[in-house]
Biopython code that builds the backbone (N, CA, C, O; Angstrom):
import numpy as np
from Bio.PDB.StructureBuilder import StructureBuilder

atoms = [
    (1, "UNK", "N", (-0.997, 12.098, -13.989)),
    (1, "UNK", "CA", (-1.406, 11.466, -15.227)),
    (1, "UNK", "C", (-2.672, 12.167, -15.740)),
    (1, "UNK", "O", (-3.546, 12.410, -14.908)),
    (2, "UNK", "N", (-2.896, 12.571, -17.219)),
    (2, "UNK", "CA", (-3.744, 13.045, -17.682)),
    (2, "UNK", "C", (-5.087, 11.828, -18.291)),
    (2, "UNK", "O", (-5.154, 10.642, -18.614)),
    (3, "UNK", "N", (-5.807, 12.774, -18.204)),
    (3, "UNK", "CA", (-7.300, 12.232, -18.696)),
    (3, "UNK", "C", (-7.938, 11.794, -20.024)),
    (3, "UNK", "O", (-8.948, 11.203, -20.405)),
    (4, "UNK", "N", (-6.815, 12.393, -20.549)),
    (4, "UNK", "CA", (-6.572, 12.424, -22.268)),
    (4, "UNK", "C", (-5.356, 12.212, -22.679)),
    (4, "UNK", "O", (-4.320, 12.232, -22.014)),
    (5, "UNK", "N", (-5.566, 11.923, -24.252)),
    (5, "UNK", "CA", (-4.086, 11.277, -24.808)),
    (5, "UNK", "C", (-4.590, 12.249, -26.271)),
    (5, "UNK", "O", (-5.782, 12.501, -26.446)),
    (6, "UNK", "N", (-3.460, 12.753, -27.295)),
    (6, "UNK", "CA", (-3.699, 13.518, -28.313)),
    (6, "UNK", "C", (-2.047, 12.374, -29.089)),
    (6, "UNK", "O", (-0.863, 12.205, -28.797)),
    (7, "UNK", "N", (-3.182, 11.811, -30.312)),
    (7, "UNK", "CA", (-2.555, 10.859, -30.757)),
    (7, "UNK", "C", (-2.560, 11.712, -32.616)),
    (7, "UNK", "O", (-3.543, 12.257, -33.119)),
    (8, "UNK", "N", (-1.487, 11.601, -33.123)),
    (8, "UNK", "CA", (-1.509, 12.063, -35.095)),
    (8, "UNK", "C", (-2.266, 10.868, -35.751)),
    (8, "UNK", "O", (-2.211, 9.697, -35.375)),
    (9, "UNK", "N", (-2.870, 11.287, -36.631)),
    (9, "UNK", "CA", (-3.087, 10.531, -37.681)),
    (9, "UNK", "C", (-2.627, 10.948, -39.211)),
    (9, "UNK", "O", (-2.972, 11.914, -39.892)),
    (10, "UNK", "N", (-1.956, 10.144, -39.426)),
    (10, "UNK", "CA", (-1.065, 10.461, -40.911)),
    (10, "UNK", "C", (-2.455, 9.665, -41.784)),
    (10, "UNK", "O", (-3.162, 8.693, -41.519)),
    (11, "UNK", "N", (-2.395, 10.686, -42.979)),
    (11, "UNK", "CA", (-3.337, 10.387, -43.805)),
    (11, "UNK", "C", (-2.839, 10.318, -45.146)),
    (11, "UNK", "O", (-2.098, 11.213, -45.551)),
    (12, "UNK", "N", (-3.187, 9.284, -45.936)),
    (12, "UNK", "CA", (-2.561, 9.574, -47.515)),
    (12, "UNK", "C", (-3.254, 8.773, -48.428)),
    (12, "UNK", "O", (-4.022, 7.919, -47.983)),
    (13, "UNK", "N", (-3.103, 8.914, -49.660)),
    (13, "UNK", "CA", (-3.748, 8.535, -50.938)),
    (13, "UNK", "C", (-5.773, 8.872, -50.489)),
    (13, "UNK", "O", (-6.170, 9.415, -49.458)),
    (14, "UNK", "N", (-6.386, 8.503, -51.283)),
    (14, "UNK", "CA", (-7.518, 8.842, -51.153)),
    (14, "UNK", "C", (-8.170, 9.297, -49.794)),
    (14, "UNK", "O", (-8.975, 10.223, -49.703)),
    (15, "UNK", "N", (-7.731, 8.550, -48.784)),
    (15, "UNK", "CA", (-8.249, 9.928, -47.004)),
    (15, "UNK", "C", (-7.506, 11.029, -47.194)),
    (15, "UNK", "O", (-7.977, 11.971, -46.556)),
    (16, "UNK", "N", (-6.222, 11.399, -48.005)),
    (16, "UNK", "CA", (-6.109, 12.659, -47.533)),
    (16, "UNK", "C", (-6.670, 13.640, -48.808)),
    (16, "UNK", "O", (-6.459, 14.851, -48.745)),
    (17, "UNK", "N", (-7.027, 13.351, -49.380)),
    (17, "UNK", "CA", (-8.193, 13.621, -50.470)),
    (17, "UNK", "C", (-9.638, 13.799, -49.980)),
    (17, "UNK", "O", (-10.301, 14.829, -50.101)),
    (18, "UNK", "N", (-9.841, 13.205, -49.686)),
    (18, "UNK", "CA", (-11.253, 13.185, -49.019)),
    (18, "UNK", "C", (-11.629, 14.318, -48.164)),
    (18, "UNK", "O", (-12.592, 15.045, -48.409)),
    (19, "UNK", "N", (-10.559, 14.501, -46.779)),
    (19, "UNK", "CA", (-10.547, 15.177, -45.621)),
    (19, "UNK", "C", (-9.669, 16.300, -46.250)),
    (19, "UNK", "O", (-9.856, 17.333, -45.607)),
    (20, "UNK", "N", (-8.792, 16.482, -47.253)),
    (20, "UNK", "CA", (-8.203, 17.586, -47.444)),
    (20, "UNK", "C", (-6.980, 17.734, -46.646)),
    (20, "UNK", "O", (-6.214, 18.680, -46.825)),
    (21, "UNK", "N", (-6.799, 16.901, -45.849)),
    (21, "UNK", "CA", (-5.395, 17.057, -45.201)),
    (21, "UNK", "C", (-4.628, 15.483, -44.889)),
    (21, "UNK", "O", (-5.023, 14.318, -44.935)),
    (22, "UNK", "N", (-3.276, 16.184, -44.540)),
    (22, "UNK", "CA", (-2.264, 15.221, -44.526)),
    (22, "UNK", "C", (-1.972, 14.316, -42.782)),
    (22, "UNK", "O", (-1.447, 13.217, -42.606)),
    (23, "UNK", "N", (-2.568, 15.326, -41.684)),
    (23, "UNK", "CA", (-2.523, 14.529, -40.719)),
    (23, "UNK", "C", (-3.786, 15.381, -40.006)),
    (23, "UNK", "O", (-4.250, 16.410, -40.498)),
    (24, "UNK", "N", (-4.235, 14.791, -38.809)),
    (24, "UNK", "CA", (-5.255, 15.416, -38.063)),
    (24, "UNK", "C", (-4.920, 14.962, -36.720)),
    (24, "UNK", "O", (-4.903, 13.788, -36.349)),
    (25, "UNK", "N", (-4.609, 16.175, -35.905)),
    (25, "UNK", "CA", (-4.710, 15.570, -34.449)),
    (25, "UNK", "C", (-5.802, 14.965, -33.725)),
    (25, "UNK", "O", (-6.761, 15.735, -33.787)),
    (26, "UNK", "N", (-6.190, 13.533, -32.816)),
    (26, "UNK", "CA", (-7.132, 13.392, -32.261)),
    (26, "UNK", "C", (-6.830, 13.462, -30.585)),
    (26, "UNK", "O", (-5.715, 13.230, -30.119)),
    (27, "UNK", "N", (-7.882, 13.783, -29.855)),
    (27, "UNK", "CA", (-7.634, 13.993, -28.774)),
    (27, "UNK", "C", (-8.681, 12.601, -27.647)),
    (27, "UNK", "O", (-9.720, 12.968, -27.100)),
    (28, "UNK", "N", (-8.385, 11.735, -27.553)),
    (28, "UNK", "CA", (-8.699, 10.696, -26.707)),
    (28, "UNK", "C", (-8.939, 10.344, -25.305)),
    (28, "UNK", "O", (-8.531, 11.278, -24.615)),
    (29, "UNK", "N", (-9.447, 9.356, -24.550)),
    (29, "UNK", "CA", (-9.569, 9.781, -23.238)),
    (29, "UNK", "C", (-8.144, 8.393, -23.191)),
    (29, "UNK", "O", (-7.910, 7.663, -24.155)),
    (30, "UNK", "N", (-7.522, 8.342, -22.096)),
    (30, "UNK", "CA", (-6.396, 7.762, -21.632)),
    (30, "UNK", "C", (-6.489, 6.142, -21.668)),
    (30, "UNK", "O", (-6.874, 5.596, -20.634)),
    (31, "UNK", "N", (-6.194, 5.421, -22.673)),
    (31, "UNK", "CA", (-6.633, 3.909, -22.192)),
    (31, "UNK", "C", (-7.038, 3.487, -23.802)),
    (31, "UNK", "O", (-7.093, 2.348, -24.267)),
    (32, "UNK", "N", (-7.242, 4.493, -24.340)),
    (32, "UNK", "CA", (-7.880, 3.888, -25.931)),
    (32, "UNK", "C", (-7.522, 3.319, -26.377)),
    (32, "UNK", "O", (-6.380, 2.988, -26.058)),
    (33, "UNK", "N", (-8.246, 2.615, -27.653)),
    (33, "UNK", "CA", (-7.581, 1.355, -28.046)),
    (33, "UNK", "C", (-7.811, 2.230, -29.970)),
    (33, "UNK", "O", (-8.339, 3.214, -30.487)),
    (34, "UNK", "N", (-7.199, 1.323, -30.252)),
    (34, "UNK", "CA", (-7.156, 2.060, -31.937)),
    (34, "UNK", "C", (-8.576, 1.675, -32.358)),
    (34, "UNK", "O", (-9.010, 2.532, -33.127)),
    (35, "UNK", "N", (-9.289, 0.881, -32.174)),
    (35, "UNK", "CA", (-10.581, 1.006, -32.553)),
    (35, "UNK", "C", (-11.598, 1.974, -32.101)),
    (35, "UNK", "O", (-12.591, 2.059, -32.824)),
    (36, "UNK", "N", (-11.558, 2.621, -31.190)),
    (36, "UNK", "CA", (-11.938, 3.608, -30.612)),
    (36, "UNK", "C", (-11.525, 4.425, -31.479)),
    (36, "UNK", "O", (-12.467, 4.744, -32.204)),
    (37, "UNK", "N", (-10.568, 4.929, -31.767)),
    (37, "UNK", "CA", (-9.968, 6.520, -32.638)),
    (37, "UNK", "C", (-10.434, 5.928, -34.037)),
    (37, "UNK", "O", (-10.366, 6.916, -34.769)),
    (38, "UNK", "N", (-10.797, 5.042, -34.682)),
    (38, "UNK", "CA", (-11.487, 4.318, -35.783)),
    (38, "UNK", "C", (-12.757, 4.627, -35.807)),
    (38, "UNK", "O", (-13.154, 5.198, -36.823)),
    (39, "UNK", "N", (-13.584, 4.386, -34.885)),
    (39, "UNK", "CA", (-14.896, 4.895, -34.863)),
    (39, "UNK", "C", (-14.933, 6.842, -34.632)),
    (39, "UNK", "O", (-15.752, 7.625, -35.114)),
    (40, "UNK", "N", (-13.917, 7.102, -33.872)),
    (40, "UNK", "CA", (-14.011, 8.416, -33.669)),
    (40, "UNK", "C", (-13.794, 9.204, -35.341)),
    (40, "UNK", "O", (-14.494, 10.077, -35.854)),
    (41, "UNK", "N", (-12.841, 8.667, -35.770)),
    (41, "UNK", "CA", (-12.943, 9.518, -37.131)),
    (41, "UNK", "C", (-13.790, 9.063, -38.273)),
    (41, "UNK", "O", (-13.883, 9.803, -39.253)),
    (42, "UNK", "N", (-14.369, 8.008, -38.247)),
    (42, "UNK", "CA", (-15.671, 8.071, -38.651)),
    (42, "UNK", "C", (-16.971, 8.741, -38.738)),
    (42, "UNK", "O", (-17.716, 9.142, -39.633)),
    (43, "UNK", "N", (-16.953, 8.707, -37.528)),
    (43, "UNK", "CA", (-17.631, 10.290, -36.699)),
    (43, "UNK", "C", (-17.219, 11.217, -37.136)),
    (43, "UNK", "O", (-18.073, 11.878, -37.728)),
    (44, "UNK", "N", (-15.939, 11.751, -37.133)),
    (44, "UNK", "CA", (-15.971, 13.146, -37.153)),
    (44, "UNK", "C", (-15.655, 13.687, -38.816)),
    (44, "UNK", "O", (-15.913, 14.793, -39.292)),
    (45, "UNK", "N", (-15.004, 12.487, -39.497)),
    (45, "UNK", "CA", (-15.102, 12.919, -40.663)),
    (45, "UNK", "C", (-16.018, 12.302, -41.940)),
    (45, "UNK", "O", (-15.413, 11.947, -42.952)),
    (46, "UNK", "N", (-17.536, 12.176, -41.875)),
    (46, "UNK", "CA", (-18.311, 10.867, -42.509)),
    (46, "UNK", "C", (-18.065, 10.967, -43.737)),
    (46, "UNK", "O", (-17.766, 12.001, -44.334)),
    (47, "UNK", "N", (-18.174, 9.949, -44.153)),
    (47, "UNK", "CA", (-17.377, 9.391, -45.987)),
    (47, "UNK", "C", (-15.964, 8.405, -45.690)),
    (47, "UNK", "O", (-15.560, 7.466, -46.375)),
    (48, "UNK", "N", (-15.385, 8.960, -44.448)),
    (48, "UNK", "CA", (-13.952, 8.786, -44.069)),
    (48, "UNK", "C", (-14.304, 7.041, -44.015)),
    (48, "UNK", "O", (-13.857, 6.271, -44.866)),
    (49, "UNK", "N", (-14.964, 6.707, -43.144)),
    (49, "UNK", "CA", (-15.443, 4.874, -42.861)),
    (49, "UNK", "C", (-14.985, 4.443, -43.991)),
    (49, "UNK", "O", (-13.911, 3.844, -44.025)),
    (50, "UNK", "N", (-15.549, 4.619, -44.846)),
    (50, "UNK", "CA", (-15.660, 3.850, -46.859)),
    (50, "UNK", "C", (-14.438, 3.558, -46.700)),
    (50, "UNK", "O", (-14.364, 2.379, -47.045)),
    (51, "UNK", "N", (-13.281, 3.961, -46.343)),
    (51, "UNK", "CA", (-12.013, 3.447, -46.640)),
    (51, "UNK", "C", (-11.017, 2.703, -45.169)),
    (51, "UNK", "O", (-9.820, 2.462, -45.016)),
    (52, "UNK", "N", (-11.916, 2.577, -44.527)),
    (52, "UNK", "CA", (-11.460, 2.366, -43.248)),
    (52, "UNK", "C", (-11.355, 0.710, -42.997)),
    (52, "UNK", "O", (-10.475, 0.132, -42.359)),
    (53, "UNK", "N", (-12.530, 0.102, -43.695)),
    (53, "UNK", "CA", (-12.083, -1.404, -43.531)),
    (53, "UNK", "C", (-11.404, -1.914, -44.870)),
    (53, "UNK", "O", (-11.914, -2.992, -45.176)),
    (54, "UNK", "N", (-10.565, -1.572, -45.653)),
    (54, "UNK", "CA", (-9.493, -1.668, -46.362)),
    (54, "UNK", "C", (-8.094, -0.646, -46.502)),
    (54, "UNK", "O", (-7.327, -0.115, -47.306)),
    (55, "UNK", "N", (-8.363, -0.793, -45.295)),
    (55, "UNK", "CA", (-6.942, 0.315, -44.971)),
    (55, "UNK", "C", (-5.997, -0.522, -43.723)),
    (55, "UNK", "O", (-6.771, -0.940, -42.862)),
    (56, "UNK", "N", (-4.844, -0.794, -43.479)),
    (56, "UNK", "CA", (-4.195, -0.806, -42.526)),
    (56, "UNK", "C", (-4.194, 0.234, -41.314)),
    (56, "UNK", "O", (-4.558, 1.410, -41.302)),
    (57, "UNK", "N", (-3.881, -0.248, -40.703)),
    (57, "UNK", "CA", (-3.761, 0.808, -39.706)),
    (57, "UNK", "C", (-1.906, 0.686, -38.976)),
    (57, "UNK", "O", (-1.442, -0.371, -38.547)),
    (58, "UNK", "N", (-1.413, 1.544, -38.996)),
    (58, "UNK", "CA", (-0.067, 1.396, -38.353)),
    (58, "UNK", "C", (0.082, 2.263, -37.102)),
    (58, "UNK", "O", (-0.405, 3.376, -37.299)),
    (59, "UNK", "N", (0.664, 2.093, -35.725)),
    (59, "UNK", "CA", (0.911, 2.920, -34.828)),
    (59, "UNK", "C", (2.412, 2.906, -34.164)),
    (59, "UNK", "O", (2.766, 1.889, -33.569)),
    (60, "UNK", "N", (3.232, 3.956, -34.257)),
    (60, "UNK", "CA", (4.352, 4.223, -34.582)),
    (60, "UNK", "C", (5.035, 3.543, -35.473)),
    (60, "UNK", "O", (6.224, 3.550, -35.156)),
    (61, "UNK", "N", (4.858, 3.025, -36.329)),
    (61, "UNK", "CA", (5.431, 2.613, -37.836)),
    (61, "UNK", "C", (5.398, 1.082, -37.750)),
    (61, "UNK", "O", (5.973, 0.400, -38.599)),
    (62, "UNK", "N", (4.677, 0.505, -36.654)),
    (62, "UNK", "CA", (4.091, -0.756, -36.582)),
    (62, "UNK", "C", (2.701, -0.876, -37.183)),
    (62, "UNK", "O", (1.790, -0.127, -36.831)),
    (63, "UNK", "N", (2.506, -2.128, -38.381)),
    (63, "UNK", "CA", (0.964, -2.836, -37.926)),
    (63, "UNK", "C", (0.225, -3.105, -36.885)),
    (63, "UNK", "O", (0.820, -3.775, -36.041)),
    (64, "UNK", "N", (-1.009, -2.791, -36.596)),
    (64, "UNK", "CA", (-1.309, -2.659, -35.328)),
    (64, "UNK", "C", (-2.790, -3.051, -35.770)),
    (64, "UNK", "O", (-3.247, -2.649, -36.840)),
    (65, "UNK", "N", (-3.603, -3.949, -34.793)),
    (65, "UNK", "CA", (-5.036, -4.676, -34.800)),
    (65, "UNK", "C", (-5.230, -3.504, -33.803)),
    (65, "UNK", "O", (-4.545, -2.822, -33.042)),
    (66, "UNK", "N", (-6.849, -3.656, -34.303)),
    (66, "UNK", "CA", (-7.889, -2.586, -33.570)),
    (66, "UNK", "C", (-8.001, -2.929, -31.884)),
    (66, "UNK", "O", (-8.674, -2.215, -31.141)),
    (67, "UNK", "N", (-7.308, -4.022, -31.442)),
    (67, "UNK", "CA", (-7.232, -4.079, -29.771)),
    (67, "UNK", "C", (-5.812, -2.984, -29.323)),
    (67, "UNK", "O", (-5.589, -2.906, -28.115)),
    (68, "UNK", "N", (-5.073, -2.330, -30.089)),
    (68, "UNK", "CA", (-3.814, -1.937, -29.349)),
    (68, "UNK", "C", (-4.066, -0.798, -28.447)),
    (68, "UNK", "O", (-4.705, 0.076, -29.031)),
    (69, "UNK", "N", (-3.874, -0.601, -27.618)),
    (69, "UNK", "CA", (-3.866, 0.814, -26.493)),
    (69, "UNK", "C", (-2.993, 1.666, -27.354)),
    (69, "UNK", "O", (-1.922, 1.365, -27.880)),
    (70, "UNK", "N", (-3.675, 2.819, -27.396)),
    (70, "UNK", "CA", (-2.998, 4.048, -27.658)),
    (70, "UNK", "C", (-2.200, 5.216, -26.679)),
    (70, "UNK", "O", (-2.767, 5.701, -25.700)),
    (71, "UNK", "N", (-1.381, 5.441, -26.916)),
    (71, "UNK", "CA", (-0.696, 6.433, -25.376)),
    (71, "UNK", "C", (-0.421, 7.939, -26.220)),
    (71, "UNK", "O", (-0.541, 8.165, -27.424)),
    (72, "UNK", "N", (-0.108, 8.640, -25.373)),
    (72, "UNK", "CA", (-0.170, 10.248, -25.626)),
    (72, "UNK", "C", (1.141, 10.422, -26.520)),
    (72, "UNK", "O", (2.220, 9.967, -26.140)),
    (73, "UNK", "N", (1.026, 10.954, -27.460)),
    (73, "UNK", "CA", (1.841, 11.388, -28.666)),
    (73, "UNK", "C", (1.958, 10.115, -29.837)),
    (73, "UNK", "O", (2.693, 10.438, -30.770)),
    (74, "UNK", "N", (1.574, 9.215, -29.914)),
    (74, "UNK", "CA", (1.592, 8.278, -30.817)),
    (74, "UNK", "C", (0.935, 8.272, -31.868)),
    (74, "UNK", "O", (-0.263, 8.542, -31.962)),
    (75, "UNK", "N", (1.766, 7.925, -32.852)),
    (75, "UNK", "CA", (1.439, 8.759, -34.702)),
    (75, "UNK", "C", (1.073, 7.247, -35.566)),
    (75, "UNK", "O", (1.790, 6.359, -36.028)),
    (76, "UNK", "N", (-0.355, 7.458, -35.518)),
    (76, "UNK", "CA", (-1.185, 6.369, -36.640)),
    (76, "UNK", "C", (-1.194, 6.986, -37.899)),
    (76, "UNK", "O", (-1.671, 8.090, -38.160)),
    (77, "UNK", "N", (-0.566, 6.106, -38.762)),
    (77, "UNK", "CA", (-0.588, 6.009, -39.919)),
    (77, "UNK", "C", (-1.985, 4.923, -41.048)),
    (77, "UNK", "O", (-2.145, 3.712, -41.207)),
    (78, "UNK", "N", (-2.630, 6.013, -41.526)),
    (78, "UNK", "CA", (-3.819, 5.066, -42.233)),
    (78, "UNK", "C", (-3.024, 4.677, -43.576)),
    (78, "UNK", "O", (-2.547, 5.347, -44.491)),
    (79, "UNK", "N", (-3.076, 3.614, -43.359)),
    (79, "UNK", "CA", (-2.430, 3.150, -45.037)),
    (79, "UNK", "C", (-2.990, 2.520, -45.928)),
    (79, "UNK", "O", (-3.163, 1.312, -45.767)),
    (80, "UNK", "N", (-3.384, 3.101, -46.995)),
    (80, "UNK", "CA", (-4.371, 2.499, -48.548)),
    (80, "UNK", "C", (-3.896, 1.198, -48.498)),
    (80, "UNK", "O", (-2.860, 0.854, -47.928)),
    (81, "UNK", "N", (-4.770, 0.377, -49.183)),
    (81, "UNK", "CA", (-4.741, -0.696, -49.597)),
    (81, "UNK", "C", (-3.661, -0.663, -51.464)),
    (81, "UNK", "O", (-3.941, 0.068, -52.413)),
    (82, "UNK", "N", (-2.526, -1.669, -51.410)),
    (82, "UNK", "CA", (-2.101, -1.425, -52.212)),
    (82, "UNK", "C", (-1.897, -2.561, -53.235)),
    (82, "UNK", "O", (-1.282, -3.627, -53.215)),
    (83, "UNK", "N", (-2.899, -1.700, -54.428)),
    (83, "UNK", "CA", (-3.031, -2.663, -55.847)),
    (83, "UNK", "C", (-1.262, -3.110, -56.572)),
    (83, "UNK", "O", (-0.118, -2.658, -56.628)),
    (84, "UNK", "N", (-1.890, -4.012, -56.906)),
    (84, "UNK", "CA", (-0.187, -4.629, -57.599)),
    (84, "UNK", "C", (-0.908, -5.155, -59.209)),
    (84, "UNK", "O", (-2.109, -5.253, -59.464)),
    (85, "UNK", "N", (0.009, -5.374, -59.929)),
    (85, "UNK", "CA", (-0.654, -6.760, -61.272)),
    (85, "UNK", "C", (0.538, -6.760, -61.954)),
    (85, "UNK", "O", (0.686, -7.484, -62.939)),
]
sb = StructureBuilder()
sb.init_structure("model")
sb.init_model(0)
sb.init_chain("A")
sb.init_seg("    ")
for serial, (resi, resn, name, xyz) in enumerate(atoms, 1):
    if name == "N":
        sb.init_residue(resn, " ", resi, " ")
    sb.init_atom(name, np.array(xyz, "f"), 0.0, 1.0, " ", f" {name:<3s}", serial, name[0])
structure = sb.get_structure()
């Protein structure tokens, strides 16, 4: 068993604007929880936060709260908040 987990992050509408791209690999230590990779790309991409507590978060095409464990190859999807009227 490895020491690390390398999880996708799908990015779209204004994050992938921001960061300039459409997904970014992160590389994690084994056990993470999605709030962890939340603060990590905060970190690594600053401005990125601003949209982070009105964004969903999905992990493999599930809604997912900031307690979920993350495992090696699993693809988070940040998803905009979406206006209606």
């Amino acid at each position: 068993m490895t020491s690390e987990i390398i999880v996708t992050v799908r990015l779209f509408a204004a994050p992938r604007e921001f960061t300039g791209k459409s997904e970014i690999q992160v590389t994690l230590p084994t056990g993470a929880r999605l709030s962890e990779l939340i603060k990590r790309l905060s970190a690594d991409y600053p401005g990125l936060g601003r949209y982070l507590p009105y964004s969903k978060l999905a992990v493999n095409h599930a809604i997912s709260t900031p307690e979920a464990i993350l495992n090696d190859s699993d693809e988070v999807a940040l998803l905009p908040p979406v206006g209606g009227g």
